[in-house]
C-alpha positions as CSV (number, residue, x, y, z in Angstrom):
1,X,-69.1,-5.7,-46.1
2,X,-67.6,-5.0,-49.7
3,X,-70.3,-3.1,-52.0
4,X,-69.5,-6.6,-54.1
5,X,-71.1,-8.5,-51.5
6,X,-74.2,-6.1,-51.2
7,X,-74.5,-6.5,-55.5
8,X,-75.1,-10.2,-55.0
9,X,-77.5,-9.3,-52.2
10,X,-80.0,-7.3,-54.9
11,X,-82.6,-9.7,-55.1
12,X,-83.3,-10.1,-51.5
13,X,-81.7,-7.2,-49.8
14,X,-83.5,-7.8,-46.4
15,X,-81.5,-6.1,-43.7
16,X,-79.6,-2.9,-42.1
17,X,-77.4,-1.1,-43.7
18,X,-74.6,1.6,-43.1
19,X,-73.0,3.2,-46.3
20,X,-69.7,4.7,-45.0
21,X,-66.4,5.7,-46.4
22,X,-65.0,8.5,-48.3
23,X,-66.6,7.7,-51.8
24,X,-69.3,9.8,-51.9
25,X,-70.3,8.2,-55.4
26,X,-70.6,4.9,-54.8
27,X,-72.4,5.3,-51.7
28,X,-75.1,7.2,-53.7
29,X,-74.8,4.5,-56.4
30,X,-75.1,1.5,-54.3
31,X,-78.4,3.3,-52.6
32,X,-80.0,4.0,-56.1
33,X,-79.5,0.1,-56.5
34,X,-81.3,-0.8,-53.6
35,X,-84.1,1.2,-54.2
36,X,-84.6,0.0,-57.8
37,X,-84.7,-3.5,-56.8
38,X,-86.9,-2.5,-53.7
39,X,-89.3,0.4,-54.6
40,X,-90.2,-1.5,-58.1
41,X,-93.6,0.7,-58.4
42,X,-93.9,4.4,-58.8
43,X,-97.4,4.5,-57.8
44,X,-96.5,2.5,-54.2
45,X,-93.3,4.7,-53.9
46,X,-94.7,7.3,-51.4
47,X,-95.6,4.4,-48.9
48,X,-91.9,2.4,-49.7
49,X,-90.0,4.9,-49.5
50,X,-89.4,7.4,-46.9
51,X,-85.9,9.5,-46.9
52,X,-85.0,11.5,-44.1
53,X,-82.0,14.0,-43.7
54,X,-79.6,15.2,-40.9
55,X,-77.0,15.0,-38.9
56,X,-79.4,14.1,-35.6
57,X,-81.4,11.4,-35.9
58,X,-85.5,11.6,-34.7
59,X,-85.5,8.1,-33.2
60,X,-89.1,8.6,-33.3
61,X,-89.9,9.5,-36.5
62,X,-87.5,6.8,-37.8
63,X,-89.4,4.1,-35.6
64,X,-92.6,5.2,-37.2
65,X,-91.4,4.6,-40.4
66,X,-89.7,1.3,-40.1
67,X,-92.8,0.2,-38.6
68,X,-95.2,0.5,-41.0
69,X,-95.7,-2.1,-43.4
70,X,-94.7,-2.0,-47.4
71,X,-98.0,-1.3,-49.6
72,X,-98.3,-4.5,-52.3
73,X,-94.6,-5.1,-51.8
74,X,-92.1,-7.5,-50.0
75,X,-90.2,-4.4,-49.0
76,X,-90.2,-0.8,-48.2
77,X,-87.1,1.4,-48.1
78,X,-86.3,3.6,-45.4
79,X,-82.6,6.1,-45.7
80,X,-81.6,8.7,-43.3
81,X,-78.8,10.7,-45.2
82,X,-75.7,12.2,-43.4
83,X,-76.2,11.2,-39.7
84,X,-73.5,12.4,-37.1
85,X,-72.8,9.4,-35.3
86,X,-69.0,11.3,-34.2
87,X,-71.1,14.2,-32.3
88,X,-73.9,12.4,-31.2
89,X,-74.9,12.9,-28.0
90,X,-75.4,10.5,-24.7
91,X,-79.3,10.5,-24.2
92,X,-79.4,10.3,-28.1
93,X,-77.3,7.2,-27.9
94,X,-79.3,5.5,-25.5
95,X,-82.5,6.0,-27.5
96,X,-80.8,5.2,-30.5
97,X,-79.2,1.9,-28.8
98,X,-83.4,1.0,-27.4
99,X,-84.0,1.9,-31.4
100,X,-81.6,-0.8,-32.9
101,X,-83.2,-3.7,-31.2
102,X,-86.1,-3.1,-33.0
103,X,-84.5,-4.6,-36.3
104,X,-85.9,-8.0,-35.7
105,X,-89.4,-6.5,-35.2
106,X,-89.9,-5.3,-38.9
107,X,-88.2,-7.3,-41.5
108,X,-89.6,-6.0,-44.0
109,X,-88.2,-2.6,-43.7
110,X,-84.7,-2.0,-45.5
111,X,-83.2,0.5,-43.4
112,X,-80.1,2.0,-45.1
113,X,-78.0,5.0,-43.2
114,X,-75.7,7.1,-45.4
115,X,-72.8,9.0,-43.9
116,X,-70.0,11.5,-44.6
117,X,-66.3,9.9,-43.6
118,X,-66.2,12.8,-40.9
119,X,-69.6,11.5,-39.6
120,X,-68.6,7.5,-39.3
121,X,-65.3,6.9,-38.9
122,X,-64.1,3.1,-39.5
123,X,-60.7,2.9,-38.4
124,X,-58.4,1.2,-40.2
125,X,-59.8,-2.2,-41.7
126,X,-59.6,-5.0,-41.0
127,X,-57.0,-4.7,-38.6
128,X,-58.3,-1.6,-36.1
129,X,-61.7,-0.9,-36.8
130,X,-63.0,2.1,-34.8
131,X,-65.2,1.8,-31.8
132,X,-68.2,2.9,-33.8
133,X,-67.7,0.3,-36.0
134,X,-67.3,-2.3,-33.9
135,X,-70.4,-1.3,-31.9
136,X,-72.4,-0.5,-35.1
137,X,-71.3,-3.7,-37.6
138,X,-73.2,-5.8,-35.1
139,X,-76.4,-4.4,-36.0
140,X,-75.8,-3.2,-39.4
141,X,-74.2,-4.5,-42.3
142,X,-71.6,-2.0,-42.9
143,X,-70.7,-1.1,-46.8
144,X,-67.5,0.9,-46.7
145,X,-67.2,2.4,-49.9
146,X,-63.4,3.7,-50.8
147,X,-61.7,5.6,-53.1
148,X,-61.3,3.5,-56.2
149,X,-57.8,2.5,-57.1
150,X,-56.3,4.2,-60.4
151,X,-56.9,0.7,-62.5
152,X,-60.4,0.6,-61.4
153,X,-61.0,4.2,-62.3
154,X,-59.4,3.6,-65.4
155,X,-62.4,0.7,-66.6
156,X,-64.7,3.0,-65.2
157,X,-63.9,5.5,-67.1
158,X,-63.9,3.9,-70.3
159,X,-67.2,1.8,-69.7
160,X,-69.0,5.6,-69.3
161,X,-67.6,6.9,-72.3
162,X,-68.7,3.6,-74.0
163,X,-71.9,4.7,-73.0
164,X,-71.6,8.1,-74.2
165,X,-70.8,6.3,-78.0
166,X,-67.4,7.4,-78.0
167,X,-64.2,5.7,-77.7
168,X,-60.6,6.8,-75.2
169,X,-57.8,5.3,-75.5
170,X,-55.3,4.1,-72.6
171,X,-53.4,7.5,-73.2
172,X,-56.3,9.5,-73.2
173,X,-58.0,8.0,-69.9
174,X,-54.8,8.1,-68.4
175,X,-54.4,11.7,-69.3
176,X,-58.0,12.5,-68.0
177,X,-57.0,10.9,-64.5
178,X,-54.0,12.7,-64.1
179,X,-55.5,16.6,-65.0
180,X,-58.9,15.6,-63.2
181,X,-58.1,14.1,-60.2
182,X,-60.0,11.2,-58.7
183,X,-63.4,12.1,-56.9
184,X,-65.9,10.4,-59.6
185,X,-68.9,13.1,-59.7
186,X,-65.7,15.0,-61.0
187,X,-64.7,12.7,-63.7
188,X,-68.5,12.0,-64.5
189,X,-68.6,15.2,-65.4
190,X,-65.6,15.7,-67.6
191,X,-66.3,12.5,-69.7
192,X,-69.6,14.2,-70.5
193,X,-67.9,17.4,-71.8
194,X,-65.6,15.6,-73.7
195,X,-67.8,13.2,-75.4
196,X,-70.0,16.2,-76.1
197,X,-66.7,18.4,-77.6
198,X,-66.0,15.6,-79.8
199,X,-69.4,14.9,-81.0
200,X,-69.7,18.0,-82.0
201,X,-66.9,17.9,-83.8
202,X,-67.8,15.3,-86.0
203,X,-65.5,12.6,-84.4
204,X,-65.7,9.4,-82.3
205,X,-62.5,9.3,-80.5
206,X,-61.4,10.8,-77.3
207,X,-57.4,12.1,-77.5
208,X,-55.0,13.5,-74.9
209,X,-55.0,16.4,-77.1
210,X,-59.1,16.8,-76.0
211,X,-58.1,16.2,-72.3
212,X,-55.6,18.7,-72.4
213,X,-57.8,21.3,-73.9
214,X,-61.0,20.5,-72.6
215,X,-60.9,18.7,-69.0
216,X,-60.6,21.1,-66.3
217,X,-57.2,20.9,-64.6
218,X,-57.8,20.4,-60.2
219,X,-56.1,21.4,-57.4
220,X,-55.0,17.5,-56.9
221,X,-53.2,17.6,-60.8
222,X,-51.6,20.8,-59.7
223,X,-50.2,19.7,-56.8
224,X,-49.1,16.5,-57.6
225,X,-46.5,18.4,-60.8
226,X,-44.7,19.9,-57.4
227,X,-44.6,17.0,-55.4
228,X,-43.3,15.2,-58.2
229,X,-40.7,18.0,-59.0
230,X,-39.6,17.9,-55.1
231,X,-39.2,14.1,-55.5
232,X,-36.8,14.2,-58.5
233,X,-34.7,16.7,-56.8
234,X,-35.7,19.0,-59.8
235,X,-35.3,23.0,-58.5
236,X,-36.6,24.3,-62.0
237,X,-39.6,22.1,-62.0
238,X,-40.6,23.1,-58.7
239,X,-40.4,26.6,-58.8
240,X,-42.2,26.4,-62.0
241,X,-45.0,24.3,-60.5
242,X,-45.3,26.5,-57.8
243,X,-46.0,29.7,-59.7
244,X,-48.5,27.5,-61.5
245,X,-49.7,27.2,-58.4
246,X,-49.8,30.5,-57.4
247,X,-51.5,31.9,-61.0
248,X,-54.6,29.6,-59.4
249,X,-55.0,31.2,-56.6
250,X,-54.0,28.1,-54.2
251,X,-54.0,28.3,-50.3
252,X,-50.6,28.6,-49.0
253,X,-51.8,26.2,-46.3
254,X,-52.9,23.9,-49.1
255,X,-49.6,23.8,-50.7
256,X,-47.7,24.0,-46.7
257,X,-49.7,20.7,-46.7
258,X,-48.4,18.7,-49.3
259,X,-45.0,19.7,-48.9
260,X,-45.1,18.7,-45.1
261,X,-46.5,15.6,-46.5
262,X,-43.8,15.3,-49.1
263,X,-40.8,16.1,-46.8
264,X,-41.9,13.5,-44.0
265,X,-42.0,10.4,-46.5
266,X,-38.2,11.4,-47.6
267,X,-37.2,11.7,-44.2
268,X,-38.6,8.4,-43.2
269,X,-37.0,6.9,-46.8
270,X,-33.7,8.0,-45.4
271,X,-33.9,6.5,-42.5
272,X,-34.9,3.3,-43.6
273,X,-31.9,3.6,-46.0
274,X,-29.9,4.3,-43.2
275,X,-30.7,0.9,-41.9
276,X,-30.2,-1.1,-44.8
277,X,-33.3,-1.5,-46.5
278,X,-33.9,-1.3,-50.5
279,X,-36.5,-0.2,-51.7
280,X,-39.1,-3.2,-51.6
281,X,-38.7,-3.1,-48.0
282,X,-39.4,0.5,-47.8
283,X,-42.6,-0.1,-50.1
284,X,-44.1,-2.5,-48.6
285,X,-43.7,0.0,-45.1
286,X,-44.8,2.7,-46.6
287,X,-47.9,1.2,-48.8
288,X,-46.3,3.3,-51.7
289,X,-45.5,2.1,-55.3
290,X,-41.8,0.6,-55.5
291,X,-41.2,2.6,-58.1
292,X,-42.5,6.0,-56.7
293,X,-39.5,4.9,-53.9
294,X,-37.0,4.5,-56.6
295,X,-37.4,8.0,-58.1
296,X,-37.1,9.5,-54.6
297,X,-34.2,7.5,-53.9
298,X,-31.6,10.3,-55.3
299,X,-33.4,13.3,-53.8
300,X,-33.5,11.5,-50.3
301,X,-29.9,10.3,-50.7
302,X,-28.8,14.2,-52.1
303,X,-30.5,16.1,-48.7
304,X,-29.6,13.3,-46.4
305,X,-31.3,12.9,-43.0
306,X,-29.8,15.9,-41.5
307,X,-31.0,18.2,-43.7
308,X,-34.5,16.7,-44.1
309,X,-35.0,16.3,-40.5
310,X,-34.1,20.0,-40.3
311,X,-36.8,20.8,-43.5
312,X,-39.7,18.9,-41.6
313,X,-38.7,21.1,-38.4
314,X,-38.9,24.1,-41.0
315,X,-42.2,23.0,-42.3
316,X,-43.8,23.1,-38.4
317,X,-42.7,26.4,-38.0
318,X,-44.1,27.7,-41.0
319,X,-47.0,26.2,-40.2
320,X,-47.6,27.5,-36.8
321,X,-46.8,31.3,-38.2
322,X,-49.7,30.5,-40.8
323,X,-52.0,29.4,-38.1
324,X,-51.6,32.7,-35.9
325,X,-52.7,34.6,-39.5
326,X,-50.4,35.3,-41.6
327,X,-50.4,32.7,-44.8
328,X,-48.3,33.9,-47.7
329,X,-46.2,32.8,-50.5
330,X,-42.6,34.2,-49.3
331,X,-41.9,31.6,-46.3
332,X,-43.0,28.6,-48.8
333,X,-40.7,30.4,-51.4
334,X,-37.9,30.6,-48.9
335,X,-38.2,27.1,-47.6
336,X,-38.0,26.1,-51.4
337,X,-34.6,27.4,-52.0
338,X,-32.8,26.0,-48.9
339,X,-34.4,22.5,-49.2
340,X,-34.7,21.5,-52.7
């Protein structure tokens, strides 16, 4: 189920629900919804609306409070936050399996079960949903809440600082996106502090001048000026982004990431180019930006297969000397210099 579909569902949310994905946010959004159009009355709350928390689930407890009936309401709301369903074990299955057939017993009890992306994995939708999906999605209505695409952070940017009486322009938001990164309790947070900075500076209009001087720059900005230096083939800009880098303090394993990340998407770019294909073909393969494929283009075409093949091999040997303890700068640094 898309959260859109659950919005049109407000006014009579009967039902069980499963609030997965990564989005953290939205999942905590889309439950705040629920409970405003369910638990209308503060004085009736403590009987519709019980919340319980943990990664095992009390089968018992939960079946004692979806069975009691709403107080002067249509509904009651019951949530269990951050359930393990990954690690849960076999004689908790089979209880919690006996517990799910309950759901027709006790209509009137929304039951909504929040969990972490490492606690409920999907699968890839639509095409290969997980097995816990499939089993689960048959008994509840699964909202799988995702990362929001740039364009719709973008709105949702400027619709908060709207509400915060102040205006951004397309530069600006852009701006904030970039040095900010995109987890939304993040960005929440720095279109606060800015519409507070310029407030209190006597103006109505937030700049990329504000962004730059106010917004707190994140390990996802950082790391996305070296990528983007290793795709344009620019040895400057990379070493300069990686001492950036460095002055924050970054994991070497954090950066050994990316770069393993990096190097792999060339190499497969070169073969691809290798047999022919432009690079529409190689977008559409890659669910990356056509134009993201053109600026690699000359990098990819400069290293050639050989050589990036040979990187990628590079990058798996660091990483196995990192794992046995010893995580530094110089093999990063050295790796840099031959492969750039």
């Amino acid at each position: 189920m898309e959260p859109s579909e659950l919005k049109a569902r407000m006014e009579n949310p009967e039902g069980w629900y499963l609030f997965a994905g990564e989005e953290e946010f939205l999942k905590r959004y889309y439950l705040s919804e629920l409970k405003k159009a369910i638990v209308k009355d503060e004085y009736t709350a403590p009987f519709n609306y019980t919340v319980f928390d943990g990664p095992e689930i009390d089968v018992s407890a939960l079946t004692e409070a979806i069975a009691a009936p709403p107080m002067m309401s249509d509904y009651k709301l019951v949530v269990w936050k951050y359930a393990d369903f990954e690690k849960m074990k076999e004689s908790a299955k089979k209880a919690f399996d006996d517990f799910c057939l309950l759901k027709k017993e006790y209509p009137y009890t929304v039951l909504v079960f929040l969990v972490t992306e490492d606690g409920f994995g999907v699968g890839n939708l639509p095409k290969r949903p997980s097995k816990l999906y499939s089993k689960y999605a048959k008994v509840f209505d699964v909202v799988v809440c995702r990362r929001s695409t740039d364009a719709q952070l973008l709105s949702w940017l400027k619709r908060h600082f709207d509400a915060e009486g102040v205006s951004a322009s397309a530069t600006a938001l852009n701006a904030l996106l970039f040095r900010a990164g995109h987890d939304m309790d993040v960005l929440l947070g720095e279109v606060e502090k800015l519409a507070a900075f310029v407030k209190a500076n006597g103006r109505r209009e937030v700049t990329k001048e504000d962004v730059e001087l106010v917004a707190s720059s994140t390990l996802e900005c950082d790391t996305f000026a070296l990528s983007n230096a290793l795709q344009s083939g620019d040895k400057r800009k990379v070493f300069f982004a990686l001492e950036e880098l460095r002055n924050e303090k970054t994991e070497p394993t954090v950066i050994l990431g990316m770069l393993t990340k990096v190097y792999t998407e060339m190499l497969f770019i070169s073969y691809m180019l290798e047999e022919g294909k432009n690079s529409a073909d190689i977008s559409a393969a890659l669910g990356v930006p056509d134009w993201k494929i053109q600026k690699e283009i000359p990098a990819v075409k400069k290293l050639g297969a050989g050589k990036l093949s040979c990187a990628v091999a590079a990058l798996s040997d660091i990483d196995t000397v990192m794992k046995s303890g010893s995580a530094s700068f110089t093999p990063i640094e050295t790796f840099l210099t031959q492969y750039v």
